[in-house]
VOTI-210402 format. One line per 4 residues: number of its first residue (from 0); their letters; for each residue x negated, y, z of C-alpha. Coordinates in steps of 0.1 Angstrom, whole numbers. Layout:
BEGIN
NUM	a	X:Y:Z  ...
//
This chain:
BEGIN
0	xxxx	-24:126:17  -40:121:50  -38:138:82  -70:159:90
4	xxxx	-68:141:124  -71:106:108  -102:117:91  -117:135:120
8	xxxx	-111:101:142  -121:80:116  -156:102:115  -160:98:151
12	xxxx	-154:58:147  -182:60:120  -207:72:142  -201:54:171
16	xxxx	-191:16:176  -165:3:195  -186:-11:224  -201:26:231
20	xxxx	-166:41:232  -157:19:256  -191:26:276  -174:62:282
24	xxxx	-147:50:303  -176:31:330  -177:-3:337  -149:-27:347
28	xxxx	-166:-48:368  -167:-53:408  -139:-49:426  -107:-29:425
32	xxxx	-87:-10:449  -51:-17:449  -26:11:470  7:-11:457
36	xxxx	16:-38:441  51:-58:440  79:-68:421  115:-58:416
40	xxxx	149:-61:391  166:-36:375  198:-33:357  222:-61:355
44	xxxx	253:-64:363  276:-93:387  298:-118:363  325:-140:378
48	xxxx	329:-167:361  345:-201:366  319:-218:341  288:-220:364
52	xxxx	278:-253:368  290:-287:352  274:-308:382  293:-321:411
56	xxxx	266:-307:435  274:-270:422  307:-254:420  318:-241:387
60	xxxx	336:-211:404  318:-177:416  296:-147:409  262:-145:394
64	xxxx	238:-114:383  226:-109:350  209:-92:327  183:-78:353
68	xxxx	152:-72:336  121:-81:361  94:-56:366  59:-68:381
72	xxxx	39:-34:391  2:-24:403  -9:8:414  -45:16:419
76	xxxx	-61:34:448  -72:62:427  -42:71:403  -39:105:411
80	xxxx	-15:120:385  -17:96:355  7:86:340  28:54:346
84	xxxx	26:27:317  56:1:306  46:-28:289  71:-47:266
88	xxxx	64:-77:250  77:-91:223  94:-118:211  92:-153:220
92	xxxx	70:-143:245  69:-125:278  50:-101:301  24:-124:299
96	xxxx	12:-110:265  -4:-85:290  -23:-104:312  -56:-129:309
100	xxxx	-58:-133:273  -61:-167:262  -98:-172:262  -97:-160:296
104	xxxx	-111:-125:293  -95:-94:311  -61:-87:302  -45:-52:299
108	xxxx	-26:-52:328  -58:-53:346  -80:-27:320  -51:-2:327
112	xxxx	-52:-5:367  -87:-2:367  -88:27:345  -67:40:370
116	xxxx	-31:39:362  -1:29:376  7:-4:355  44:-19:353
120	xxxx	48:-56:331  80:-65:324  99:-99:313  130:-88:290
124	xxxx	164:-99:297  175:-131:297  135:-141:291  109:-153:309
128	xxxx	117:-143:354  146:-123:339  175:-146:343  199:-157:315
132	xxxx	237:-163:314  247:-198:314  283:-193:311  291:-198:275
136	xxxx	272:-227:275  285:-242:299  326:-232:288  314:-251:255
140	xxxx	301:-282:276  333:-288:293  350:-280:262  368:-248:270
144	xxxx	354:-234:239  343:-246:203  306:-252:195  304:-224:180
148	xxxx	309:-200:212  271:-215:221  246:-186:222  220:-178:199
152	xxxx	187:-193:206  154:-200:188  118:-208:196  91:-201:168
156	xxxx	71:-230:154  36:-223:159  32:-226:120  54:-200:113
160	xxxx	41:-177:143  5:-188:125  18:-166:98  37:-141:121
164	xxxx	9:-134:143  -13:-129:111  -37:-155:123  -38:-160:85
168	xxxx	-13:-162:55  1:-193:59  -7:-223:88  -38:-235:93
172	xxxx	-55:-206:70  -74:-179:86  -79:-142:74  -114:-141:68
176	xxxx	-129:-119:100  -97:-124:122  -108:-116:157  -81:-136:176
180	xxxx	-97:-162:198  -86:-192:176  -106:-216:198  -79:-211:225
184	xxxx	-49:-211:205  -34:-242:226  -37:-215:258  -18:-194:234
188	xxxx	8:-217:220  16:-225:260  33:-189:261  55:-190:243
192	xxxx	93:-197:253  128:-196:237  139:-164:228  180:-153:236
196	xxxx	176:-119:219  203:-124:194  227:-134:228  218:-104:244
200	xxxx	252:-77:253  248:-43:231  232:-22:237  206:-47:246
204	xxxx	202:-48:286  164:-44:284  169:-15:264  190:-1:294
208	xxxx	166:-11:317  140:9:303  155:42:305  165:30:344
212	xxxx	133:27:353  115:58:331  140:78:354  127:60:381
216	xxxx	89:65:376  99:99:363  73:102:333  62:69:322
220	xxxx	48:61:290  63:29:278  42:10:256  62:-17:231
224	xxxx	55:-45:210  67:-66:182  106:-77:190  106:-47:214
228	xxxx	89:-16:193  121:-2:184  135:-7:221  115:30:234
232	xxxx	135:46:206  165:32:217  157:41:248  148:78:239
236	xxxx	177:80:218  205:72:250  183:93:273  150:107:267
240	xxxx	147:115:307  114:102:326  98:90:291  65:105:285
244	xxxx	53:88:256  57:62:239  33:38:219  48:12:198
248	xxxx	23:-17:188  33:-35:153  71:-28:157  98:-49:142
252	xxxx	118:-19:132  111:20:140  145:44:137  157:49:99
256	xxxx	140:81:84  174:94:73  184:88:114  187:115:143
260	xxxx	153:128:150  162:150:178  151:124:206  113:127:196
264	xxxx	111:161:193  79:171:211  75:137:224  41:121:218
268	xxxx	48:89:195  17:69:188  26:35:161  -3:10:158
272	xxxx	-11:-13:136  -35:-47:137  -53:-58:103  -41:-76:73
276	xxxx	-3:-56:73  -2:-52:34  -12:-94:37  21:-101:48
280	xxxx	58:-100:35  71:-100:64  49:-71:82  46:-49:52
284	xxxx	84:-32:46  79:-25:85  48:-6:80  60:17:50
288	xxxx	93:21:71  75:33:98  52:53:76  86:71:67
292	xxxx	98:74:103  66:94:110  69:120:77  105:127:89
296	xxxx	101:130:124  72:149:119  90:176:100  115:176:124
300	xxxx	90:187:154  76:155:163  43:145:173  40:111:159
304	xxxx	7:96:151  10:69:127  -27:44:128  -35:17:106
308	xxxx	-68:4:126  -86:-9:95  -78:29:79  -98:42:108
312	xxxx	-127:16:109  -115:-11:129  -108:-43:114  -99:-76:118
316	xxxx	-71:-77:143  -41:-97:144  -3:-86:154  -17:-99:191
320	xxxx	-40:-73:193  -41:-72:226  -57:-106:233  -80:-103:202
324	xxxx	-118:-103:211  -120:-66:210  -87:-61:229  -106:-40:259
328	xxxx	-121:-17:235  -91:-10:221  -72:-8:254  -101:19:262
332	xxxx	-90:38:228  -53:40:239  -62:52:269  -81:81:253
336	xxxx	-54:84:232  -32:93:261  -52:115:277  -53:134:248
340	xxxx	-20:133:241  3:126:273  -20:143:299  -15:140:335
344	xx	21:141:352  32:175:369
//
């Protein structure tokens, strides 16, 4: 059975298209005032080590940081109390999943600043400006160790992200009304990088990170994606402190129905879903076990919202939703979503 609140959004999405929603937030053009912007790390930890280097111009012996997790931030002029928003990429990608989309239009780093929030991208660890560890590589290289002490690494084909990204069901078919910019894939293809995930400590350092810098923004909503969709329930689940909400965007996993549910009590939980799901072995267990999350943590107290977009009127997107061609409408329907939902911080 539905949820009234499905129907009654799915009503209002009936009447009104997507352009005119996105007409009630104003215009993004001209300029925009910026009161901050930066970068910083956090997390990580030092590591001595005497398997640094194997050149003759670098010492082997010494101390190195790792598994910081990078943080790029922008604050607009006019924030006033909104909310903070975290965004987490997937995998074999990084924070620029956010930015310029591929066919050059506004990314939502930039819709979310100029609708007035603080906006914070992040690279995971050991990915992207978030630095990895070389040591084990390097112990195997000058045959300290066996071949097998190398780390896990991998870099998806772009045939078999084709299929992953829902582009279509298999490479070079396309799901007929797909609204990722296809005429741009190469931009695409040229973001993606090799993914250490499986290398990563446990609990995994971006994980960490996360609830290091929710405490530090004091009431941030992180928003996830793909790889790292599970990672704000992690997070919630060590230390629910400075999280406001959390919106998870196609996750790879969401927390077992038969799990703790205590950590999302109360806490507004919004899972989103792109086009074509039920298309797509891969994609579809994940959507009926997050379908099962929500029932359970729902009847524990939650406030989880689960969305399928085409179950609401809004079809065609891919798992990169936000770089399809509607990606600033639906950027503009999140952020009603936490207004509605998340508020304003006290």
């Amino acid at each position: 059975m539905s949820k009234p609140w499905i129907a009654g959004l799915a009503a209002l999405l009936a009447a009104a298209s997507l352009p005119a929603l996105a007409q009630t937030t104003g215009s993004l053009d001209g300029p925009v005032s910026i009161a901050r912007q930066g970068s910083f790390f956090v997390g990580g930890r030092s590591v001595r080590s005497d398997t640094l280097s194997t050149l003759p111009a670098y010492g082997p012996n010494g101390t190195i940081a790792v598994d910081q997790m990078y943080v790029r931030y922008q604050v607009p002029a006019e924030a006033g109390s909104r909310p903070p928003l975290v965004l987490i990429h997937g995998c074999c990608l990084t924070g620029k999943t956010w930015e310029t989309t591929p066919d050059g239009r506004m990314g939502w780093d930039e819709v979310f600043v100029r609708r007035g929030f603080p906006t914070y991208v992040v690279d995971q660890a050991w990915r992207g400006r978030s630095a990895g560890n070389p040591t084990t590589m390097n112990a195997v290289r000058m045959g300290r160790t066996g071949v097998d002490g190398l780390p896990t690494v991998f870099h998806a084909s772009q045939e078999d992200a084709w299929a992953i990204f829902r582009f279509g069901r298999q490479h070079p078919e396309v799901f007929p009304g797909m609204q990722f910019p296809l005429e741009a894939q190469a931009e695409f293809w040229r973001q993606m990088v090799p993914d250490w995930n499986f290398s990563t400590p446990s609990p995994n350092p971006t994980v960490v990170a996360m609830g290091e810098l929710s405490r530090q923004l004091n009431g941030a909503v992180l928003i996830s994606h793909s790889q790292s969709g599970i990672y704000p329930f992690q997070t919630a689940a060590m230390n629910r402190a400075g999280i406001a909400g959390i919106v998870s965007i196609e996750p790879g996993a969401c927390p077992a129905a038969d799990s703790d549910m205590t950590p999302y009590r109360d806490m507004p939980i919004l899972i989103l879903w792109g086009d074509y799901v039920q298309e797509s072995p891969r994609w579809a267990p994940r959507l009926q076990m997050c379908r099962d999350f929500t029932r359970a943590a729902n009847a524990a107290g939650g406030r989880v919202e689960h969305v399928v977009l085409p179950e609401i009127g809004i079809r065609g997107n891919s798992h990169m939703l936000m770089q399809d061609r509607n990606s600033i409408e639906l950027a503009d329907w999140l952020v009603g979503w936490i207004g509605r939902n998340v508020g304003e911080r006290r």
